[in-house]
Structure formats: structure tokens, C-alpha cells
mmCIF file of the C-alpha atoms, coordinates in Angstrom:
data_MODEL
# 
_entry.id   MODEL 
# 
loop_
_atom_site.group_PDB 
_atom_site.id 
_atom_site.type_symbol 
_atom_site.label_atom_id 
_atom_site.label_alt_id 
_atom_site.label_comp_id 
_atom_site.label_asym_id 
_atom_site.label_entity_id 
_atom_site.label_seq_id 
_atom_site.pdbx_PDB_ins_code 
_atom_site.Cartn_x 
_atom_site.Cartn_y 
_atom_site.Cartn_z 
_atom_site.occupancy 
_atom_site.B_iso_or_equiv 
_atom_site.pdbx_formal_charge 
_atom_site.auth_seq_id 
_atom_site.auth_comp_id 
_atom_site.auth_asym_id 
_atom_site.auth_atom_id 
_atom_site.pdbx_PDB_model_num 
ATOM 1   C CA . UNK A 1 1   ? 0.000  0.000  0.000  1.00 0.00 ? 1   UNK A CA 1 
ATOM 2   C CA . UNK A 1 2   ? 1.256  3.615  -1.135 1.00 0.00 ? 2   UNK A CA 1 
ATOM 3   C CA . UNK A 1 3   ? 1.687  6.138  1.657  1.00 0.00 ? 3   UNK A CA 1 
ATOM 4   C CA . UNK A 1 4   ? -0.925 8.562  1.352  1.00 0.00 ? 4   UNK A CA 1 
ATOM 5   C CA . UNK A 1 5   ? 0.220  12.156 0.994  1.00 0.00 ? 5   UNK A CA 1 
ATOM 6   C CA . UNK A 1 6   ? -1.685 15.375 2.236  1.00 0.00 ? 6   UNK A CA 1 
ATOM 7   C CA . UNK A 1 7   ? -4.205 16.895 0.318  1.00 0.00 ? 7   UNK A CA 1 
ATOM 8   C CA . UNK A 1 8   ? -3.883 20.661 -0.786 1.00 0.00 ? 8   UNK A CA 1 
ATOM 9   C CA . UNK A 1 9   ? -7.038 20.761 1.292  1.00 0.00 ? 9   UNK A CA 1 
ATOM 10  C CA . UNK A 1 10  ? -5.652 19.707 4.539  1.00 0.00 ? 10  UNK A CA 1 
ATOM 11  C CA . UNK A 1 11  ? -2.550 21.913 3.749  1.00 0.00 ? 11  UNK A CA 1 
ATOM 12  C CA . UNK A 1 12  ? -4.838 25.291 3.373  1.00 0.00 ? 12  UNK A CA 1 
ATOM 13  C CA . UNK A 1 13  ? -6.545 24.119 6.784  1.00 0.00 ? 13  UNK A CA 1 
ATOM 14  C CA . UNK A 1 14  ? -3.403 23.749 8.402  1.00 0.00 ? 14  UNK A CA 1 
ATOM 15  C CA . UNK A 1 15  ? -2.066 27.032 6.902  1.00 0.00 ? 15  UNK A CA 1 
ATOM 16  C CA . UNK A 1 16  ? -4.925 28.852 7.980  1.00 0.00 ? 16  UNK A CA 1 
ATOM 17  C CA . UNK A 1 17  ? -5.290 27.427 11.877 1.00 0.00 ? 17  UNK A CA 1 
ATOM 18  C CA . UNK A 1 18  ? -1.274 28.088 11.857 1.00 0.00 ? 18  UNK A CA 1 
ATOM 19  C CA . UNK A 1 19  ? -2.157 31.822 11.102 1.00 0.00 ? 19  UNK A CA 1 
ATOM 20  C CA . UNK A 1 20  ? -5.105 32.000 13.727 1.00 0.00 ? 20  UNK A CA 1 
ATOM 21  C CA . UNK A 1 21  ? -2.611 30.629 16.261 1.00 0.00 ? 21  UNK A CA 1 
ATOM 22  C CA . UNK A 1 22  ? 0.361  33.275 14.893 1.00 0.00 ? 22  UNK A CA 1 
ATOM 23  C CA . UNK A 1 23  ? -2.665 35.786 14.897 1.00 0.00 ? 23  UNK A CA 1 
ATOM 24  C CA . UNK A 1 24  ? -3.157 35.450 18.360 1.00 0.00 ? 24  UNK A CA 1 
ATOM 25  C CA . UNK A 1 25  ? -0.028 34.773 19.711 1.00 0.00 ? 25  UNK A CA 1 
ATOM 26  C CA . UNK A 1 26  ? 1.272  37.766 17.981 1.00 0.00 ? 26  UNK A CA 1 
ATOM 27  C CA . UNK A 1 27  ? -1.695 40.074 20.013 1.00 0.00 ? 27  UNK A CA 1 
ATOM 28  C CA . UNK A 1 28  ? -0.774 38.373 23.137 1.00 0.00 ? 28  UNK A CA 1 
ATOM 29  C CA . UNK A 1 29  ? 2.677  40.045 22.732 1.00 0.00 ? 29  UNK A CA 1 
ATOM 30  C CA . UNK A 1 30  ? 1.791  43.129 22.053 1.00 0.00 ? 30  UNK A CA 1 
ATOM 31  C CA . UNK A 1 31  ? -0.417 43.306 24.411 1.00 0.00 ? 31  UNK A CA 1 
ATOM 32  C CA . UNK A 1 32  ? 2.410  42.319 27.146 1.00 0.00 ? 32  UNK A CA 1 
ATOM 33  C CA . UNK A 1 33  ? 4.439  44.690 25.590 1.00 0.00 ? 33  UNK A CA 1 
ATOM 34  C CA . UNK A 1 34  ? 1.890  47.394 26.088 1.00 0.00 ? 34  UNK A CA 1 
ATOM 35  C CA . UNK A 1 35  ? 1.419  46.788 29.513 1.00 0.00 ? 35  UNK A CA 1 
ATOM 36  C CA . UNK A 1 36  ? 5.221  46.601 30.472 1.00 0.00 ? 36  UNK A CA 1 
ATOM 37  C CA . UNK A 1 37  ? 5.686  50.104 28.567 1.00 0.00 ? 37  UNK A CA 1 
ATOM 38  C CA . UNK A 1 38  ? 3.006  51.572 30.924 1.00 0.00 ? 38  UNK A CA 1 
ATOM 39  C CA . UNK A 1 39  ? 4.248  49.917 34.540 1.00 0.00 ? 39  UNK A CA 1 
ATOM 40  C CA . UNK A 1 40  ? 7.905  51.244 33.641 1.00 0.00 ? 40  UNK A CA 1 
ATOM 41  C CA . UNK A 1 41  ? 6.221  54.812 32.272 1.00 0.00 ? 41  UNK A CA 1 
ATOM 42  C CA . UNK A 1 42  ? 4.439  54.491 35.736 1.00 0.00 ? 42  UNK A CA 1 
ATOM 43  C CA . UNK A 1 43  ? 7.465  53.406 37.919 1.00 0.00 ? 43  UNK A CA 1 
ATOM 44  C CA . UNK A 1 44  ? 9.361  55.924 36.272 1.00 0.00 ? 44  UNK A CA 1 
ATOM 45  C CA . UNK A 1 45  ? 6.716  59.174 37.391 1.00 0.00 ? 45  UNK A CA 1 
ATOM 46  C CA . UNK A 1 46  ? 6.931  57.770 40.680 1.00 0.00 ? 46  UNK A CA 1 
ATOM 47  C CA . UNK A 1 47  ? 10.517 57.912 41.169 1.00 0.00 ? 47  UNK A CA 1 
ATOM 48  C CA . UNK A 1 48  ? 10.514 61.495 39.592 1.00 0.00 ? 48  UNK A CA 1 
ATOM 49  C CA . UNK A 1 49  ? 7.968  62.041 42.301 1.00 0.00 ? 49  UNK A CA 1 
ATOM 50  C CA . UNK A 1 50  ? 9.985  60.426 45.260 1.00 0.00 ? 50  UNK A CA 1 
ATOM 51  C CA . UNK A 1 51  ? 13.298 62.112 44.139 1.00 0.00 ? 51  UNK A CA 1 
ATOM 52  C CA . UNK A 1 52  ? 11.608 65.858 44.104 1.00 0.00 ? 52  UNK A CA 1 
ATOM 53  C CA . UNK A 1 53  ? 9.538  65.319 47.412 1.00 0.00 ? 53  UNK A CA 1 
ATOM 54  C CA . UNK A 1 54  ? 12.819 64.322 49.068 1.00 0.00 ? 54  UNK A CA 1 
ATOM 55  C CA . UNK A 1 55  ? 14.735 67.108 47.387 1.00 0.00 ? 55  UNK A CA 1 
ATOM 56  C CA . UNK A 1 56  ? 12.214 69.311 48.705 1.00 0.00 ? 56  UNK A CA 1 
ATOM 57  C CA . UNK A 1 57  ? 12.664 67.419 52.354 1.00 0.00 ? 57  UNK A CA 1 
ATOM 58  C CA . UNK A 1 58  ? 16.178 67.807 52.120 1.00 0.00 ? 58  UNK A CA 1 
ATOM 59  C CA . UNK A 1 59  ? 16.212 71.353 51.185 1.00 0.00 ? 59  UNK A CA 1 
ATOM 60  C CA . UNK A 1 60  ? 13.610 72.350 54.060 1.00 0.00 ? 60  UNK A CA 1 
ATOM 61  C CA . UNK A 1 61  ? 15.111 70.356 56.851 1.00 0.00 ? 61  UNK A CA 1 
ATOM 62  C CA . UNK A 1 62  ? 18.424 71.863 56.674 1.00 0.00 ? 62  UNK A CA 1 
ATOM 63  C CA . UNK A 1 63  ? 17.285 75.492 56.122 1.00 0.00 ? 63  UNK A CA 1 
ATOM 64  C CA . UNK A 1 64  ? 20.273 77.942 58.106 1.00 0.00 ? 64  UNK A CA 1 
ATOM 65  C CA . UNK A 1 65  ? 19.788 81.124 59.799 1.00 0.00 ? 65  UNK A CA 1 
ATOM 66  C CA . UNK A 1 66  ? 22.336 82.202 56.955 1.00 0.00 ? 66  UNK A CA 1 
ATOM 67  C CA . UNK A 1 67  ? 21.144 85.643 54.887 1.00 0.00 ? 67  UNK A CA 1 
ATOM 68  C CA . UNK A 1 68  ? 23.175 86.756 51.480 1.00 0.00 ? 68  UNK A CA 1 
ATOM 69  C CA . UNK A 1 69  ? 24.172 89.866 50.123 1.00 0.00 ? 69  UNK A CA 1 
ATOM 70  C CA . UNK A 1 70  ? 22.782 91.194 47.200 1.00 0.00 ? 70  UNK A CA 1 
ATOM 71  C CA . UNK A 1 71  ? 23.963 91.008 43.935 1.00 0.00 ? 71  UNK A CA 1 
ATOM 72  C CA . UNK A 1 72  ? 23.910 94.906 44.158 1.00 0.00 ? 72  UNK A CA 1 
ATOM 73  C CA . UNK A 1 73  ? 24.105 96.962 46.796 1.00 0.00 ? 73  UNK A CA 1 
ATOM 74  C CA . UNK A 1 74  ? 25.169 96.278 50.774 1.00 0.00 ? 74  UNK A CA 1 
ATOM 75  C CA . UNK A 1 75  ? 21.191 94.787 51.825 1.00 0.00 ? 75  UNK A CA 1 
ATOM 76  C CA . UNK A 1 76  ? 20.749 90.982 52.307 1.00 0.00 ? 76  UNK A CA 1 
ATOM 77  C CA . UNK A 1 77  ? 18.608 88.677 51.430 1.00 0.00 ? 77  UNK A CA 1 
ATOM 78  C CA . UNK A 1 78  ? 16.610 86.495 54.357 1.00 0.00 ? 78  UNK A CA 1 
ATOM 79  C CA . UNK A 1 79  ? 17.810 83.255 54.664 1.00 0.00 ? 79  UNK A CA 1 
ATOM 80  C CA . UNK A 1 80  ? 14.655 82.299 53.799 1.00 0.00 ? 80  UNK A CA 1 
ATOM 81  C CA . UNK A 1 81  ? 12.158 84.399 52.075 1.00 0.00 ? 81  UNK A CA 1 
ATOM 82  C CA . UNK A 1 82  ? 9.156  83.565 50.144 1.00 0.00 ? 82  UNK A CA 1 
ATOM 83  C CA . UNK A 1 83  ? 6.256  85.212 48.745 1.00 0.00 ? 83  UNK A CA 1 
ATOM 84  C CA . UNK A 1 84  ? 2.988  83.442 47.029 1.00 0.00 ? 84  UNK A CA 1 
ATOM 85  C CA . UNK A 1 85  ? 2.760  86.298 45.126 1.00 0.00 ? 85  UNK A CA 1 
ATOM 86  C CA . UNK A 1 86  ? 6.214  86.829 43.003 1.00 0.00 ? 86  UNK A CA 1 
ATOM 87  C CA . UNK A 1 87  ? 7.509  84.624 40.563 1.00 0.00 ? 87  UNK A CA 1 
ATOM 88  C CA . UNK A 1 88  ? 9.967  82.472 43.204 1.00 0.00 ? 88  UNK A CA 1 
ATOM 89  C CA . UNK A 1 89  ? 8.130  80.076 44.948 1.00 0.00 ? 89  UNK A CA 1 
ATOM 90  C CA . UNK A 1 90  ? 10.763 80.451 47.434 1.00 0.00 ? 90  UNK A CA 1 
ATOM 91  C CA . UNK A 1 91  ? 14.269 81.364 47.831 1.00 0.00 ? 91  UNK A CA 1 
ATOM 92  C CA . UNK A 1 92  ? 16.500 79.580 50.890 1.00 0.00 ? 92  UNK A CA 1 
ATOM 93  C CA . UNK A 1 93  ? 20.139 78.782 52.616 1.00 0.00 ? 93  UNK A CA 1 
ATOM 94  C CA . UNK A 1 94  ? 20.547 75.140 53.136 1.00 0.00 ? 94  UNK A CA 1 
ATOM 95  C CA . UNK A 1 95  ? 23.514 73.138 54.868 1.00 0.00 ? 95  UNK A CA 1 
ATOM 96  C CA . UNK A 1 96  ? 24.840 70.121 54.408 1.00 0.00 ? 96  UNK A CA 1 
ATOM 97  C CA . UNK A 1 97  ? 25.931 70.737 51.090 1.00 0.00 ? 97  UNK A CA 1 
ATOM 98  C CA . UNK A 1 98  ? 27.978 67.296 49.828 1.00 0.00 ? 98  UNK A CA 1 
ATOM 99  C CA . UNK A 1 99  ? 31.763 68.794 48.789 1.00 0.00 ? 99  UNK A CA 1 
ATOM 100 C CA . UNK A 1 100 ? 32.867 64.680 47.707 1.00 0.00 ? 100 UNK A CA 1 
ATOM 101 C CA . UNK A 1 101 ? 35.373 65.814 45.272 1.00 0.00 ? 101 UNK A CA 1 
ATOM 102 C CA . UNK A 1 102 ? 37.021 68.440 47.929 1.00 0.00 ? 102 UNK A CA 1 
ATOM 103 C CA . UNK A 1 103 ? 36.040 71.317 45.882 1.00 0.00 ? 103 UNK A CA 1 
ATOM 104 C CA . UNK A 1 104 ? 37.244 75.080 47.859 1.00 0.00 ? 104 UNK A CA 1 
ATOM 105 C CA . UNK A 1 105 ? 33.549 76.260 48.718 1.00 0.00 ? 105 UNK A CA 1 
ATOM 106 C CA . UNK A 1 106 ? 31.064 76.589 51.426 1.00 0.00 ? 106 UNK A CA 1 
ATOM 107 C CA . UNK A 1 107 ? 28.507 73.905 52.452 1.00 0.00 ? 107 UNK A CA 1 
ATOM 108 C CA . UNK A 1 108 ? 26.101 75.836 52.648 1.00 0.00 ? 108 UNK A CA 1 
ATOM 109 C CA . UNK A 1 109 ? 23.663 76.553 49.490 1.00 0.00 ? 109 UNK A CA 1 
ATOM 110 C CA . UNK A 1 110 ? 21.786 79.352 48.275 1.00 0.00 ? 110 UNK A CA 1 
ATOM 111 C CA . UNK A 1 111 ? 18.134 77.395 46.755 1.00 0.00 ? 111 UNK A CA 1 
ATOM 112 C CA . UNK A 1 112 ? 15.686 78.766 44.966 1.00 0.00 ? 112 UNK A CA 1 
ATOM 113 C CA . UNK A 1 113 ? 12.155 77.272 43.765 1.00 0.00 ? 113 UNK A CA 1 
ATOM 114 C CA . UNK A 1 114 ? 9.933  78.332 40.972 1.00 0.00 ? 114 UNK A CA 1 
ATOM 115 C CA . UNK A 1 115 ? 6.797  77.239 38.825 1.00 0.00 ? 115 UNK A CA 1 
ATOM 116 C CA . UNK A 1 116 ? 6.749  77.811 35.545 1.00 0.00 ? 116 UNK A CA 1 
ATOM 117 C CA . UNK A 1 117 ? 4.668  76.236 32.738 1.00 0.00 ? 117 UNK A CA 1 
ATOM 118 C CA . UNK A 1 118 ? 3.754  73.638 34.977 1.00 0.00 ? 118 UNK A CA 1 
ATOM 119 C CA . UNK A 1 119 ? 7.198  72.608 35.812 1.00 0.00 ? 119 UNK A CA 1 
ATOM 120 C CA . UNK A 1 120 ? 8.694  72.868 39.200 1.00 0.00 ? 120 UNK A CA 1 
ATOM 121 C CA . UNK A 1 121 ? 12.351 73.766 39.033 1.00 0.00 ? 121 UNK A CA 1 
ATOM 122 C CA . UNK A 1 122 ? 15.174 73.852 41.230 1.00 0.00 ? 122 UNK A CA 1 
ATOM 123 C CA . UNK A 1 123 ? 17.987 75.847 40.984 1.00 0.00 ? 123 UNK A CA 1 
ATOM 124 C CA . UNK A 1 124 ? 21.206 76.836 43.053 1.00 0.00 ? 124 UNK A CA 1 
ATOM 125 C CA . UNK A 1 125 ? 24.129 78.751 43.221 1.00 0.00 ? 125 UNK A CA 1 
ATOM 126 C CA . UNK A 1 126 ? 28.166 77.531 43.854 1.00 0.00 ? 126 UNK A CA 1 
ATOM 127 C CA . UNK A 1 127 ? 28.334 80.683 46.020 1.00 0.00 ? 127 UNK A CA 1 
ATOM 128 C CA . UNK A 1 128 ? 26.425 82.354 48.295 1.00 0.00 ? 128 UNK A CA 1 
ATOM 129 C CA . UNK A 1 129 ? 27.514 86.122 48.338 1.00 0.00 ? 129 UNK A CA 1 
ATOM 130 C CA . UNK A 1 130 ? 26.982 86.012 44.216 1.00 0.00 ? 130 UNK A CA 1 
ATOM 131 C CA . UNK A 1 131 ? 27.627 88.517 41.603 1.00 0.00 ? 131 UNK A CA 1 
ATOM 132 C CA . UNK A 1 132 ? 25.432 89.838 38.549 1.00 0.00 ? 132 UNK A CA 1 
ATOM 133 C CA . UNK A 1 133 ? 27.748 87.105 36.642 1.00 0.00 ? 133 UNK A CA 1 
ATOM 134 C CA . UNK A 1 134 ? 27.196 84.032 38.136 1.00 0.00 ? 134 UNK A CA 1 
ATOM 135 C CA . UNK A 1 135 ? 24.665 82.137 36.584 1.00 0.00 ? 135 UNK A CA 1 
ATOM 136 C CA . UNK A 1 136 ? 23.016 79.344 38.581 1.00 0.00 ? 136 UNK A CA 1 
ATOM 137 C CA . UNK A 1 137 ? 22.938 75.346 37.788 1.00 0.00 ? 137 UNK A CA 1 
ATOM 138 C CA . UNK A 1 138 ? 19.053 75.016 37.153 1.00 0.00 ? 138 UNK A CA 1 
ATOM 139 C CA . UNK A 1 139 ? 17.049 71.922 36.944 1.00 0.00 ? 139 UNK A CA 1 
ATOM 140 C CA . UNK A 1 140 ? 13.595 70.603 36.472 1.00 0.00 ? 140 UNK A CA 1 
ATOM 141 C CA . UNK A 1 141 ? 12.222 68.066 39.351 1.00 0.00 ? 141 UNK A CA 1 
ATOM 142 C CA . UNK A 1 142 ? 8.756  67.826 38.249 1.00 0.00 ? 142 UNK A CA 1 
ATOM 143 C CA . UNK A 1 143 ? 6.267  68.018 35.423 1.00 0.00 ? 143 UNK A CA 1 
ATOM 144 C CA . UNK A 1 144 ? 2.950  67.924 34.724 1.00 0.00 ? 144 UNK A CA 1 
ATOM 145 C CA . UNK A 1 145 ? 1.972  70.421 38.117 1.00 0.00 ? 145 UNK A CA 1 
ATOM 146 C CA . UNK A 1 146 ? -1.146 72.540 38.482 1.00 0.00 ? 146 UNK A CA 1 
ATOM 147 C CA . UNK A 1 147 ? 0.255  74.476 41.614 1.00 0.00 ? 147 UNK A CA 1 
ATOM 148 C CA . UNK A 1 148 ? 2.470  74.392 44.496 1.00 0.00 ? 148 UNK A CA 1 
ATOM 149 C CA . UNK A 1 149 ? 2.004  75.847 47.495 1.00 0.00 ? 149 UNK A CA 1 
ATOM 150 C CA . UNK A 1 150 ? 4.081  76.542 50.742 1.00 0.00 ? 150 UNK A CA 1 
ATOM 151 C CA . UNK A 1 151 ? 3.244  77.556 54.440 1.00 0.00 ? 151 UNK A CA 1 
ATOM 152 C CA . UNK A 1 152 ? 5.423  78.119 57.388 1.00 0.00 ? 152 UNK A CA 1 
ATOM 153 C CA . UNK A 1 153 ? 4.959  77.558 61.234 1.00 0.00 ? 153 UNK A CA 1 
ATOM 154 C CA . UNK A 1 154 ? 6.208  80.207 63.634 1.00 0.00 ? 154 UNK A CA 1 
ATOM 155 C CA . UNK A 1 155 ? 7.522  79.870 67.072 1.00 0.00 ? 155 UNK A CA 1 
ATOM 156 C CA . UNK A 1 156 ? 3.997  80.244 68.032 1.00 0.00 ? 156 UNK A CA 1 
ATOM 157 C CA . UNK A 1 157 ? 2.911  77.323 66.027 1.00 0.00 ? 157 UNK A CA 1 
ATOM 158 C CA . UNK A 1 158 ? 0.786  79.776 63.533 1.00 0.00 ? 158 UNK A CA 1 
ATOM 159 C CA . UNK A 1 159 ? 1.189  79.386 59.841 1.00 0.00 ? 159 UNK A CA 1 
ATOM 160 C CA . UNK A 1 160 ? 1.925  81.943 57.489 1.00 0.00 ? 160 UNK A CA 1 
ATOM 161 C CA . UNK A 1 161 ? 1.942  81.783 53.433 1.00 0.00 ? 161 UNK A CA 1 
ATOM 162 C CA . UNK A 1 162 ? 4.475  84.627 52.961 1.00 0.00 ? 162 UNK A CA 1 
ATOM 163 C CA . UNK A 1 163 ? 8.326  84.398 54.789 1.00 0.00 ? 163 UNK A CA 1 
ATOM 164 C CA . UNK A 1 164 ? 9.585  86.317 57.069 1.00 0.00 ? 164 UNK A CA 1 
ATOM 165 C CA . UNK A 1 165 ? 5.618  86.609 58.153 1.00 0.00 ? 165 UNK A CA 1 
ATOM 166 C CA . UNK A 1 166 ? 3.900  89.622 56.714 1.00 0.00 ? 166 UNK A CA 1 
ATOM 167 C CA . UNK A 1 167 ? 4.340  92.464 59.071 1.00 0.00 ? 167 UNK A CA 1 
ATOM 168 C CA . UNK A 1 168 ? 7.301  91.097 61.084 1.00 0.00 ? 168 UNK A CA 1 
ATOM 169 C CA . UNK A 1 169 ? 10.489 93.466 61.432 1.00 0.00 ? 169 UNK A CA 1 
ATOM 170 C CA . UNK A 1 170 ? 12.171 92.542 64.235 1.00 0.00 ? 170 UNK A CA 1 
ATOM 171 C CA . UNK A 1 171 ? 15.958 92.148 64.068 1.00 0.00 ? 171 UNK A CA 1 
ATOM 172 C CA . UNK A 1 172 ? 16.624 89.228 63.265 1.00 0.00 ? 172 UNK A CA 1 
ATOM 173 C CA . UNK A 1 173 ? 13.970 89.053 60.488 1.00 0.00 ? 173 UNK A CA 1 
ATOM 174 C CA . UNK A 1 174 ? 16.553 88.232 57.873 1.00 0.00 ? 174 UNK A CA 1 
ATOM 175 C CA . UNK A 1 175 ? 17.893 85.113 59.822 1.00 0.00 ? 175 UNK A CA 1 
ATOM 176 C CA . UNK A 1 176 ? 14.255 83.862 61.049 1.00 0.00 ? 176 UNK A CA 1 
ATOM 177 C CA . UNK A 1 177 ? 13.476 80.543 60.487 1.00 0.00 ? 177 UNK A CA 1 
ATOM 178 C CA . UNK A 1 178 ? 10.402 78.505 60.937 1.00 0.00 ? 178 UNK A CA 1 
ATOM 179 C CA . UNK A 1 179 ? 10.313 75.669 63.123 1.00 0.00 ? 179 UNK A CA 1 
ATOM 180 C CA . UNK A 1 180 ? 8.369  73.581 59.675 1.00 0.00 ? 180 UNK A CA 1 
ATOM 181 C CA . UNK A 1 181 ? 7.379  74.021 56.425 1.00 0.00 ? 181 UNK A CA 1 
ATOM 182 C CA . UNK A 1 182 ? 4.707  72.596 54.596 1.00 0.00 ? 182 UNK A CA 1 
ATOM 183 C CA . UNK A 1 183 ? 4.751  71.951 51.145 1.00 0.00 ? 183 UNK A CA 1 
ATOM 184 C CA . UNK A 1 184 ? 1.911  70.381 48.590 1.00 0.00 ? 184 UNK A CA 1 
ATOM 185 C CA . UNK A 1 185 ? 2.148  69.574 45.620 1.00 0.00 ? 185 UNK A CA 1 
ATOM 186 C CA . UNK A 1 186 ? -0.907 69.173 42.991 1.00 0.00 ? 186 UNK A CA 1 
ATOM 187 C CA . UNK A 1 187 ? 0.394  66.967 40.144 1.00 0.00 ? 187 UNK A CA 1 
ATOM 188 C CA . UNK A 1 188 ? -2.083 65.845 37.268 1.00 0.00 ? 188 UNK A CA 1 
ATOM 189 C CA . UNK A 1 189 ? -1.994 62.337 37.479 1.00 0.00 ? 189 UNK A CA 1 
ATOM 190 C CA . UNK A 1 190 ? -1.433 61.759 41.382 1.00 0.00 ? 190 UNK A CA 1 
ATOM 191 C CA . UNK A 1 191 ? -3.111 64.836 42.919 1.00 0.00 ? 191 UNK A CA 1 
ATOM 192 C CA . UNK A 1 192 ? -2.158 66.417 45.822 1.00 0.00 ? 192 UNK A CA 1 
ATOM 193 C CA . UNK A 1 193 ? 1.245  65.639 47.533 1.00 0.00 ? 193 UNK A CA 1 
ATOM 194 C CA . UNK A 1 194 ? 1.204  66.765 51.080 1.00 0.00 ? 194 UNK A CA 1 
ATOM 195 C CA . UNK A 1 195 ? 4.557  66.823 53.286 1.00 0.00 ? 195 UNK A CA 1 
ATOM 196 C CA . UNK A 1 196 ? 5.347  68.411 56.768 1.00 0.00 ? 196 UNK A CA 1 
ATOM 197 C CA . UNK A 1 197 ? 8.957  69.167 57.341 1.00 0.00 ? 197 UNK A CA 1 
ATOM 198 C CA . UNK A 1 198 ? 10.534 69.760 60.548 1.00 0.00 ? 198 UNK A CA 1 
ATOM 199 C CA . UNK A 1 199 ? 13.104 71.962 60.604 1.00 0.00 ? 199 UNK A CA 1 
ATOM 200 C CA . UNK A 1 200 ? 15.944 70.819 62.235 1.00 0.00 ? 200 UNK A CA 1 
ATOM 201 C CA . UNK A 1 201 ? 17.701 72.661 64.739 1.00 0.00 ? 201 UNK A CA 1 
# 
């Protein structure tokens, strides 16, 4: 008896339940590739989000008593000043500025905070004292922000929007600290961020 052969019939069935099967397995992995796209794209916002919240931490916690001259002129700036109203969110002197590579400088850091175009930026300066010339190292933490907002607690444990509090001019006012800050943070895809930061010392 001959061996029987298959029939072009059985061949264009086979063909075509191969293709269903290449059909669907090819769905199935781009469907997996979808979804692994969107949990790094998501993994990826929230580590933006950790790294600026604990920026911001950072920044707050080690706020100095530590005013600057002006670019012009013999006045200083507070150590920490801020103002809802102007374009700075909020300008401050930090410690515990890292010098790893031994660099001739302070440790301390002149900070300064703004929102613009829905972008929360950092920048800072390598000197504190600084001229018309030098140009700070800016960066953007965040994006996608519909507002930030600040407050600060007093001695007295009341908050205030605007640093050193509206109507204070005592002498110290431009070393006065607060004894926390909070800061929130109202993003577009998480909503609001909320932190409390003491400040230390």
C-alpha cells in the first residue's frame, strides 16, 4: 500500500489554523508589551515624584539662619524668604551641602524654587555672596503640576503663606526661620502631595 500524501485541502486548513494561532499569539505580545511600557512609564513618574519630594525634604530640613548679600548693593537677602505672590516660589540657605570631590567652597547653598509652565524647578548657586555674573545650575524636578504651594509655622505654632511673616520686622527678620514648612504639591496624574517638614535645629 502507497503512503498517502496530504491533500492541498488539509494543507490550506493547516495554513490557515497556523495563522489564527500566529494571529493570536502575535496580540498576546503586544499586548504584554503594552502593559510593560506603561508599569515602567508608571514606575518611572513615581521615582521622579519620590526624588523631588525628598529634594524638597532635604532642602527644608536643613534650612540655616544664613542671609546673602545682594547682587547689588550692601542689603541681604533672608535666609529664607518667600512670597505666594512673586515669581519664586521660594528662595533659601541650606547646609549640608555634599563637597565629595574636595572642591574650595562653602557647604552651605543658596536654593531657589519656581513654577513655571507647569514645571517645578530647582535651581542653586556655587556661592552664596553672588555677583550679577554668576549664573546658577538650574534643573527641572517635576512636570505635569497645576500648583504648588508653601506655608510656614512660627515659634507660636501659627502658619503663614508669605516668609519672614507679613508684618514682622524685628531684628533678626533676615535670619528667622520657621520651626516647619509645609509643602503640597498638585500633580495631574497623582493629585495632591502633602509633606510636613521639621526643621531641624
Amino acid at each position: 500500500m502507497r503512503p498517502r500524501g496530504f491533500t492541498l485541502l488539509e494543507v490550506l486548513v493547516a495554513v490557515f489554523v497556523f495563522g489564527i494561532v500566529a494571529m493570536l499569539a502575535y496580540g498576546g505580545y503586544n499586548q504584554l508589551i503594552r502593559q510593560s511600557d506603561i508599569v515602567e512609564s508608571n514606575a518611572g513618574r513615581t521615582r521622579q515624584i519620590q526624588a523631588a519630594v525628598q529634594r524638597m525634604v532635604e532642602d527644608f530640613s536643613m534650612i540655616e539662619p544664613r542671609p546673602i548679600r545682594e547682587p547689588l548693593g550692601e542689603t541681604l537677602e533672608p535666609a529664607l524668604r518667600a512670597d505666594p505672590r512673586a515669581e519664586t516660589l521660594v528662595d533659601l540657605t541650606r547646609s549640608g551641602w555634599s563637597n565629595p570631590a574636595g572642591v574650595s567652597r562653602s557647604t552651605l547653598q543658596r536654593v531657589t524654587y519656581r513654577f513655571l509652565d507647569n514645571k517645578l524647578e530647582r535651581a542653586y548657586w556655587t556661592a552664596l555672596d553672588r555677583t550679577q555674573t554668576d549664573e546658577p545650575t538650574d534643573a527641572v524636578l517635576l512636570d505635569r503640576v497645576r500648583s504648588v504651594s508653601l506655608r510656614f509655622m512660627d515659634q507660636n505654632q501659627s502658619w503663614h503663606e508669605q516668609w519672614p511673616p507679613l508684618g514682622y520686622s524685628g531684628p533678626d527678620a533676615t535670619r528667622l526661620r520657621p520651626i516647619a514648612v509645609e509643602f503640597t504639591l498638585d500633580l495631574e496624574d497623582w493629585g495632591k502631595v502633602v509633606r510636613l517638614v521639621e526643621v531641624s535645629g
